[in-house]
C-alpha positions as CSV (number, residue, x, y, z in Angstrom):
1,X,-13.4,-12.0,-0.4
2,X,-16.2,-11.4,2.4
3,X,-14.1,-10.7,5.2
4,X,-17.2,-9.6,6.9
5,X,-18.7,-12.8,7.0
6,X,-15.6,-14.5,8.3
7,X,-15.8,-15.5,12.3
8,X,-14.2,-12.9,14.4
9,X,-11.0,-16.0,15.1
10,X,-10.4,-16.4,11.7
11,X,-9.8,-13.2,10.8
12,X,-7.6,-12.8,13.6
13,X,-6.1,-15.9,12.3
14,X,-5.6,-14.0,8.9
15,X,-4.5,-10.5,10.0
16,X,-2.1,-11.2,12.4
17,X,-0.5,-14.1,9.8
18,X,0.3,-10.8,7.6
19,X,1.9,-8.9,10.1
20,X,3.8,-11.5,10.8
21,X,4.7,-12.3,7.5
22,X,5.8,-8.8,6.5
23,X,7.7,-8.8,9.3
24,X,5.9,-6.0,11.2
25,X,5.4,-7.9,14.4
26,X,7.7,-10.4,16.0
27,X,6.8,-14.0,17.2
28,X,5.8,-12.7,20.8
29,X,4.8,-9.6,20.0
30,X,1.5,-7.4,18.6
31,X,-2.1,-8.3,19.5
32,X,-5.3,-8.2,17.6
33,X,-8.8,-8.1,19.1
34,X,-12.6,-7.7,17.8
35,X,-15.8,-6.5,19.2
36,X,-18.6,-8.2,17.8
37,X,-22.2,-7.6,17.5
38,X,-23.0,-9.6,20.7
39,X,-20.3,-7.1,22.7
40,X,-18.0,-10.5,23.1
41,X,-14.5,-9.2,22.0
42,X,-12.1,-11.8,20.5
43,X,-8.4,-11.4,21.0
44,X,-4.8,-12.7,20.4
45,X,-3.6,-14.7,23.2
46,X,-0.3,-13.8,25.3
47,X,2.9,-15.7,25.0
48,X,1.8,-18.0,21.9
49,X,4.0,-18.0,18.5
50,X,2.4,-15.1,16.3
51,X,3.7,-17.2,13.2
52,X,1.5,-20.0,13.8
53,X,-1.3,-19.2,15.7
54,X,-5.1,-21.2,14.7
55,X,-8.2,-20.0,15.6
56,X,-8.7,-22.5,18.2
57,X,-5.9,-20.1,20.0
58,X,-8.2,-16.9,20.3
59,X,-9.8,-16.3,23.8
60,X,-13.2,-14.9,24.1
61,X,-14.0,-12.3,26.8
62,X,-17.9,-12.4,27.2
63,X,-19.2,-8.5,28.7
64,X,-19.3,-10.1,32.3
65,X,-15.4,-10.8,32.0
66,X,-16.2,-14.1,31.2
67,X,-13.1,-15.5,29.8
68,X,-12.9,-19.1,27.2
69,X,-10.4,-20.5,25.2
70,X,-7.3,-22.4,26.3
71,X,-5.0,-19.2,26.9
72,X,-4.1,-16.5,28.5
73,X,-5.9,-13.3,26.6
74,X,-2.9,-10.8,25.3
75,X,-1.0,-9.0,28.7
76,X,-2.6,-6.0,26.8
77,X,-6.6,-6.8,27.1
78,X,-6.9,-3.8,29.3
79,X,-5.6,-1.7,26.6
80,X,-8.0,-2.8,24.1
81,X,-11.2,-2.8,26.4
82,X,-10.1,0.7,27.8
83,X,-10.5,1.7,24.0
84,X,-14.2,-0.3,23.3
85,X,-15.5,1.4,26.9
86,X,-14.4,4.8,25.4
87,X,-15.2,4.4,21.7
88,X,-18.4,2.5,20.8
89,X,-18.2,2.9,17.7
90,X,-14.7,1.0,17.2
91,X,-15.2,-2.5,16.0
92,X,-11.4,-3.5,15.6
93,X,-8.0,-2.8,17.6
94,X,-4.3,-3.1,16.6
95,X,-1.7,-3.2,18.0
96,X,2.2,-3.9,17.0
97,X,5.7,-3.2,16.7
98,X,6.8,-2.7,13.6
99,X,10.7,-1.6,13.4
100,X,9.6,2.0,11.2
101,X,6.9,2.8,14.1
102,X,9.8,2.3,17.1
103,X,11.9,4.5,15.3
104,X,9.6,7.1,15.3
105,X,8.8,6.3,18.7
106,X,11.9,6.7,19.7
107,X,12.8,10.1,18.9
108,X,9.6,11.0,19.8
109,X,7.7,11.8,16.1
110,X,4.6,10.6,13.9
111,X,5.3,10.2,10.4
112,X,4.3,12.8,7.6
113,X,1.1,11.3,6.6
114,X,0.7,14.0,3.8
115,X,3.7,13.0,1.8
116,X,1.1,11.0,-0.4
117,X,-2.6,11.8,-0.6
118,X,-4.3,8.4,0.2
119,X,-1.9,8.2,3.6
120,X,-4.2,11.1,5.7
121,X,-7.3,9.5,4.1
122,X,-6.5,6.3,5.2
123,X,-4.9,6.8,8.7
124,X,-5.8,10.2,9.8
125,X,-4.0,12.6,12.1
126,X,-2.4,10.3,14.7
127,X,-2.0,11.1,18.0
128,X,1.0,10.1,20.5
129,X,0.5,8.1,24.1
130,X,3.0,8.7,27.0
131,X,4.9,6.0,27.4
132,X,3.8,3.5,30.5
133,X,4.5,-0.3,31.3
134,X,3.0,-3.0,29.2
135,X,-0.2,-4.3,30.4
136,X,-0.6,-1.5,32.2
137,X,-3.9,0.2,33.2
138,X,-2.2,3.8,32.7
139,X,-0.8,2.6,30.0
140,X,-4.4,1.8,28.6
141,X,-5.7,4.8,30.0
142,X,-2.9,6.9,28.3
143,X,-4.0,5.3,24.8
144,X,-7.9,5.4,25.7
145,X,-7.4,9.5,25.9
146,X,-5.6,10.0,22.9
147,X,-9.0,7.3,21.5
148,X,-11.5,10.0,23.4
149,X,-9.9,12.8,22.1
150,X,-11.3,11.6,18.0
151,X,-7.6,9.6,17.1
152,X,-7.5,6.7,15.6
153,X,-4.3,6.2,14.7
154,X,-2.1,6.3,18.2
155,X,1.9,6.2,18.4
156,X,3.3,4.5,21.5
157,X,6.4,6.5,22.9
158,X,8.7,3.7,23.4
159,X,6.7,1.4,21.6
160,X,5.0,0.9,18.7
161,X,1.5,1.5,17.7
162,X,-2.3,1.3,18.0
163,X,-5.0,1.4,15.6
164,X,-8.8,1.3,15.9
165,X,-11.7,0.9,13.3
166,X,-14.8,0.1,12.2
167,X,-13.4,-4.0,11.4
168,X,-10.2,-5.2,11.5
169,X,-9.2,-5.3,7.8
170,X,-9.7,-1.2,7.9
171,X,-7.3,-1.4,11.3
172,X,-5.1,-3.4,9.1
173,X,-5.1,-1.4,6.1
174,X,-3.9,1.8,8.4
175,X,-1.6,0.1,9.8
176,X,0.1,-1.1,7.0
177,X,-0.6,2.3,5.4
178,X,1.2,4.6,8.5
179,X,3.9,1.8,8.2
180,X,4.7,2.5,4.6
181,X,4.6,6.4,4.9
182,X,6.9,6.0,7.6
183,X,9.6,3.8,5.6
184,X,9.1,6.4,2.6
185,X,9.8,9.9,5.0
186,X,12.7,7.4,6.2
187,X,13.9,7.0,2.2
188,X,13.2,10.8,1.8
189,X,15.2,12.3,4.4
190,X,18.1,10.6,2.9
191,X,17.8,11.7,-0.4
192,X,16.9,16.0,0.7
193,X,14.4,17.5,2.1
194,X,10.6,15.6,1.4
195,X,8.0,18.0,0.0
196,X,4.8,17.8,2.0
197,X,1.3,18.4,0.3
198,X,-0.7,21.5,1.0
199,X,-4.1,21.0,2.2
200,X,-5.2,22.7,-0.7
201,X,-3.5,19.6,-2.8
202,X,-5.5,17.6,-0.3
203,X,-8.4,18.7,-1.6
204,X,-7.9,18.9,-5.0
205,X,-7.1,15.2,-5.0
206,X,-10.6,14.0,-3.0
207,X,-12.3,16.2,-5.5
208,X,-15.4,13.7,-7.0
209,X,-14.0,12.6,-10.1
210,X,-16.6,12.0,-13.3
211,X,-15.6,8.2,-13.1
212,X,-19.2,7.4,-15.1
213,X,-18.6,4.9,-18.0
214,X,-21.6,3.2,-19.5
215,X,-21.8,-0.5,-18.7
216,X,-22.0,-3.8,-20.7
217,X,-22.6,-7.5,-19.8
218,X,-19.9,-9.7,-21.5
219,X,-21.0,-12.4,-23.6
220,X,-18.4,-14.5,-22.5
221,X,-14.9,-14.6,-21.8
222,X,-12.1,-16.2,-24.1
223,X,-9.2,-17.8,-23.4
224,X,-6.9,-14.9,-23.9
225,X,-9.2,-13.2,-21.3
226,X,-9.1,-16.2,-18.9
227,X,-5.3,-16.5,-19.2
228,X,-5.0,-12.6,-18.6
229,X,-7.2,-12.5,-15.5
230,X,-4.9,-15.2,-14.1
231,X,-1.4,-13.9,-15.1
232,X,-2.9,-10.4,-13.4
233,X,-3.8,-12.1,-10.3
234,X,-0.5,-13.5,-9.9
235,X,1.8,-10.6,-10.6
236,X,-0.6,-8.4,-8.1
237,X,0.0,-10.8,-5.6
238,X,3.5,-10.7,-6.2
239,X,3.5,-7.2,-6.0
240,X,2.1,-7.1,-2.9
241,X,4.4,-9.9,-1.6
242,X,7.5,-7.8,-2.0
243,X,5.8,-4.9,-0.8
244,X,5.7,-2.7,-3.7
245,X,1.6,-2.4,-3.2
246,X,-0.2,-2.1,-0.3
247,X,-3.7,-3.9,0.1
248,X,-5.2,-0.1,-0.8
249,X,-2.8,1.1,-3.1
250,X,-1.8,-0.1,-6.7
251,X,-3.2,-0.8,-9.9
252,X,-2.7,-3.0,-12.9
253,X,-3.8,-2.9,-15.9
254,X,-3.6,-5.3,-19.5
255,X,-4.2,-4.8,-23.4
256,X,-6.2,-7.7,-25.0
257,X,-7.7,-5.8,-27.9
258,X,-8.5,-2.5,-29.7
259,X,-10.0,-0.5,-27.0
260,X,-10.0,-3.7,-24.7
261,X,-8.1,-4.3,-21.9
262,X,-8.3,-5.7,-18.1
263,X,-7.5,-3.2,-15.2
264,X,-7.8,-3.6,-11.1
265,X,-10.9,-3.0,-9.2
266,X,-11.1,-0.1,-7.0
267,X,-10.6,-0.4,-3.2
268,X,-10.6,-4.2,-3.2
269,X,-7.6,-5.9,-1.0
270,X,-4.9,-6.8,-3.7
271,X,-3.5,-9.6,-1.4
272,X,-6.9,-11.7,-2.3
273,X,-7.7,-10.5,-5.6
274,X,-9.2,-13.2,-8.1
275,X,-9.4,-13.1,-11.8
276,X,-13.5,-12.5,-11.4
277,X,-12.7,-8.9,-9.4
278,X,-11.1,-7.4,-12.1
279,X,-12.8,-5.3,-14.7
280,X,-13.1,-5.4,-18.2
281,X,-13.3,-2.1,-20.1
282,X,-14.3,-2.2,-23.5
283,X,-14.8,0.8,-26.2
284,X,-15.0,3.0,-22.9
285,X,-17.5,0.9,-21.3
286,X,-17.1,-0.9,-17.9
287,X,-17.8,-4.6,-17.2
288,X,-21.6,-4.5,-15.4
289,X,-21.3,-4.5,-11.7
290,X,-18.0,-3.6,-11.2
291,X,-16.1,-0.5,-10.0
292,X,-12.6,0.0,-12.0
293,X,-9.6,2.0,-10.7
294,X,-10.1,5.4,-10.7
295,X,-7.3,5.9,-13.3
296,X,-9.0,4.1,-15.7
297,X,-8.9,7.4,-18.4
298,X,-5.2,7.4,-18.3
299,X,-4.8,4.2,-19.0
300,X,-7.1,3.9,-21.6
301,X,-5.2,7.2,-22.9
302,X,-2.0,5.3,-22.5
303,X,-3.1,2.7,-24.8
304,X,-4.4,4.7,-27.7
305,X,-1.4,6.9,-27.7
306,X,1.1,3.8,-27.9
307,X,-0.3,0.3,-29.7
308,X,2.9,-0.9,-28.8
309,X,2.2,-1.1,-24.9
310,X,0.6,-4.1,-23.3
311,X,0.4,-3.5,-19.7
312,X,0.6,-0.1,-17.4
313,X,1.5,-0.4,-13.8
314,X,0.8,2.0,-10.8
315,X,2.5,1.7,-8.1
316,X,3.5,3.9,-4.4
317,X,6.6,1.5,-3.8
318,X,8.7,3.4,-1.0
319,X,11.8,3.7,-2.2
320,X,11.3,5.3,-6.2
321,X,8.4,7.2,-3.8
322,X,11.5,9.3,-2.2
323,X,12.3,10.2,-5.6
324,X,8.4,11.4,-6.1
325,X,8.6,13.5,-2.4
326,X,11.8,15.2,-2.7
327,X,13.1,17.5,-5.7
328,X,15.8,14.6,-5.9
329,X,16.2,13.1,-9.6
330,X,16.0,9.7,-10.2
331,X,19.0,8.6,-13.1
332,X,19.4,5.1,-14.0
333,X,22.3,4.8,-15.5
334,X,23.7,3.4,-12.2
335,X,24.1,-0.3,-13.7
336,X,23.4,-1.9,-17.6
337,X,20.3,-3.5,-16.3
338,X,18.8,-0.8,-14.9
339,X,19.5,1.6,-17.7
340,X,18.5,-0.8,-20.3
341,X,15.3,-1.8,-18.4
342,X,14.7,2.2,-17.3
343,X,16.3,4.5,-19.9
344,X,15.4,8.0,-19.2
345,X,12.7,8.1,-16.1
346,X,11.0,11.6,-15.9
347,X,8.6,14.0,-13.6
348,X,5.7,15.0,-13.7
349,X,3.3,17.5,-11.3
350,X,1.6,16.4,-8.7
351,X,-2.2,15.4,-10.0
352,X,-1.1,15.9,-13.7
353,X,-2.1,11.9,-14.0
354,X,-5.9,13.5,-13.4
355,X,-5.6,16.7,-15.0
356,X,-3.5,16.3,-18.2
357,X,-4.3,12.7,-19.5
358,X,-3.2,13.4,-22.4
359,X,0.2,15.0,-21.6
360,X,1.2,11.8,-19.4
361,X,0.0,9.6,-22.0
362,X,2.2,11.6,-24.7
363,X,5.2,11.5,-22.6
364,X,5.7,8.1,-22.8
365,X,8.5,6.4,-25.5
366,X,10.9,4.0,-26.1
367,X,13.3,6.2,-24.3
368,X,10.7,6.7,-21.1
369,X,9.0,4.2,-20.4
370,X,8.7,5.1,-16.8
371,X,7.2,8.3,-15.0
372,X,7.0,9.7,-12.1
373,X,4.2,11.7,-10.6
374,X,5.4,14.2,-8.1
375,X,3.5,13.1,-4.6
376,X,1.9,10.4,-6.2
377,X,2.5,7.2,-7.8
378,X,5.1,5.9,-10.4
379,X,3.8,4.2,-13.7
380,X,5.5,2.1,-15.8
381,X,4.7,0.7,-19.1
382,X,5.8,-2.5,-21.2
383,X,5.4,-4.3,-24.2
384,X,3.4,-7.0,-22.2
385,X,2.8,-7.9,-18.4
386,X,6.1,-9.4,-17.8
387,X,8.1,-6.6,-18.9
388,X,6.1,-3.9,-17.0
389,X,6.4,-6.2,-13.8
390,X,9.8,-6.2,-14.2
391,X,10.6,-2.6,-15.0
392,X,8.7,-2.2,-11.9
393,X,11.2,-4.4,-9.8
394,X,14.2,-3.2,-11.6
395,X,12.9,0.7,-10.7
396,X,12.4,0.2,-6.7
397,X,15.5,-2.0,-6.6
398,X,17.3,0.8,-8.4
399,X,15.8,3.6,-6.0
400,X,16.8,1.4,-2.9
401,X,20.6,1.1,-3.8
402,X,20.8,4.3,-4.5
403,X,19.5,5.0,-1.0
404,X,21.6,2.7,0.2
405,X,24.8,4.3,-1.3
406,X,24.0,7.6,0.0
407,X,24.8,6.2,3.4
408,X,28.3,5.0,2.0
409,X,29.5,7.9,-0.3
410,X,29.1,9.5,-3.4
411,X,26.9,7.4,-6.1
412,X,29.7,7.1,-9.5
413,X,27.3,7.2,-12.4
414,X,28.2,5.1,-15.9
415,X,29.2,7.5,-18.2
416,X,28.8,8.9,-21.5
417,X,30.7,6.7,-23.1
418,X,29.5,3.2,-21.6
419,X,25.7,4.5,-22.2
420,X,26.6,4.6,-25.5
421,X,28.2,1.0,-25.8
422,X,25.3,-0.4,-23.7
423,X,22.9,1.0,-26.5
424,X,25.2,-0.5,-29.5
425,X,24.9,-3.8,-27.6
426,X,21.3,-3.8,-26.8
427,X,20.2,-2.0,-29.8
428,X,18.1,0.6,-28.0
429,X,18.7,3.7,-30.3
């Protein structure tokens, strides 16, 4: 999708529908804006329904103060053009409520963006703004300092949160980004004590990697192809429905022949991705035009080491992720189905998906199907799509009741015993 060449209402329209949807903003809160080439900025208007809003309801505010369109602009317009006046080169401005950013507001933190790699890449160092009435010049002119200063990413004290970039999905994509390393620190803390990165881990993982594969033109495509490309589609989608991607993070990938398989682009928006973005890899060569993930190797590795696997999955979903920040184990004999979908789910070091191929691809069997990489990602395997989806599910479920028990009292494990009797009856020896 060219979100660039959609009108600056539209993807108002779009973003804000999102926010919404995730339940990230509420129906009379958060406000969207852009600055376009023209210096006109388009914003969300004030006291309208955020789950139903057209384009017909954004207000343009012309560089004279001009203002058209049939509402009120949002109460916070000062906010947003205290942030333009001060940052010219900001294209794009956020700014909402989710419940993970007011609880860090309220006791007066940012999250740990450097829990995972991608989070401090994504959303930088963020900054904090003294809390000050909504609508508020001071309160713009609190935000527009922390803006001058080089943030991008700004915490509200008693608030929420505000994000500028260079367009609106970027804005978007940090937001959603800070939200989800929030929710994961959250997760952490109640598993032990999460384990930041150093900056030297940083670095390490922004290191170039050789990503150069040699590339073909197909001939054409055939059916089993076609029929992959869709089934892909949908389960990414899916996946980033129930919030187990984000639009950044996450990758898929799908056997359909010796040394043949489907994976996801790199940095395309999974929300919107259609069965022409992904890439077909083929006897090591890449699909002309095209940029795969950039764990292509492993899964490539993954396949030769195991003919029996059809489909690898990486994902950052919050909840396992605790598992992957803290030195906390993740066991799945907590119910039958999530034993019998999980068996035996092991770690792995930090960056070992990059520097030992091999090794992760060896570590996988019958009895692990699932891995974790230490400040990572998770991957799971399965015989086919459907049953790497769902091992997926069943492990972030799993993670999250585990979570959840902590708050209750000690987590009882099956035992011995009836791991045993759930092998005899599922034959999984």
């Amino acid at each position: 999708m060219r979100f660039d060449l959609m009108h600056p209402a539209d993807q108002l329209v779009m973003i804000m529908q999102r926010i919404y949807e995730y339940g990230m903003t509420t129906t009379s809160g958060g406000n969207l804006s852009i600055r376009d080439e023209n210096g006109d900025v388009w914003i969300t208007p004030s006291g309208i329904d955020k789950g139903s809003l057209t384009r017909s309801d954004m207000i343009q505010i012309k560089p004279d103060g001009e203002k058209i369109g049939m509402h009120r602009p949002s109460v916070e317009l000062p906010l947003h053009l205290q942030i333009y006046q001060i940052r010219p080169d900001l294209k794009a401005v956020l700014h909402a409520h989710p419940p993970t950013m007011i609880a860090f507001s309220l006791v007066r933190q940012v999250p740990n963006t450097r829990l995972v790699p991608d989070v401090l890449k994504i959303c930088g160092e963020v900054g904090v703004a003294e809390y000050a009435v909504p609508g508020s010049d001071l309160l713009g002119q609190n935000i527009a300092r922390r803006f001058q200063e080089g943030y991008n990413t700004v915490l509200m004290e008693n608030h929420g949160c505000v994000i500028g970039a260079k367009d609106l999905f970027t804005a978007f994509a940090a937001f959603e980004t800070l939200d989800f390393s929030g929710r994961l620190e959250i997760d952490a803390l109640k598993l032990g004590k999460p384990r930041s990165l150093t900056q030297a881990q940083l670095d390490a993982y922004a290191a170039p990697r050789n990503l150069a594969m040699d590339a073909f033109i197909p001939k054409y495509a055939t059916s089993a192809e076609r029929a992959a490309r869709r089934d892909m589609c949908r389960f990414i989608h899916r996946s980033y429905d129930q919030r187990l991607f984000t639009a950044t993070q996450g990758t898929y990938s799908q056997r359909l022949g010796e040394d043949t398989f489907l994976i996801t682009p790199y940095d395309k928006d999974r929300k919107y991705l259609q069965p022409e973005d992904l890439v077909l890899i083929k006897n090591g060569m890449c699909e002309a035009g095209k940029t795969p993930s950039r764990s292509v190797a492993l899964h490539r590795a993954i396949y030769e080491a195991h003919p029996d696997v059809g489909s690898v999955l990486i994902a950052h979903a919050p909840s396992i992720m605790a598992f992957a920040v803290t030195d906390t184990p993740f066991d799945s004999r907590l119910i039958p189905e999530s034993y019998i979908s999980l068996r035996q789910v092991s770690k792995m070091p930090f960056l070992s998906s990059t520097t030992d191929i091999s090794g992760v691809a060896g570590a996988f069997s019958a009895k692990h199907p699932v891995l974790i990489i230490e400040n990572q990602c998770v991957i799971c395997t399965g015989k086919d799509l459907l049953n790497a989806f769902d091992r997926l599910e069943v492990l972030e479920f799993s993670a999250k009741a585990v979570i959840a028990a902590k708050e209750i009292g000690p987590v009882v494990q099956i035992n011995d015993q009836q791991v045993k009797e759930i092998e005899v009856a599922f034959k999984l020896s």
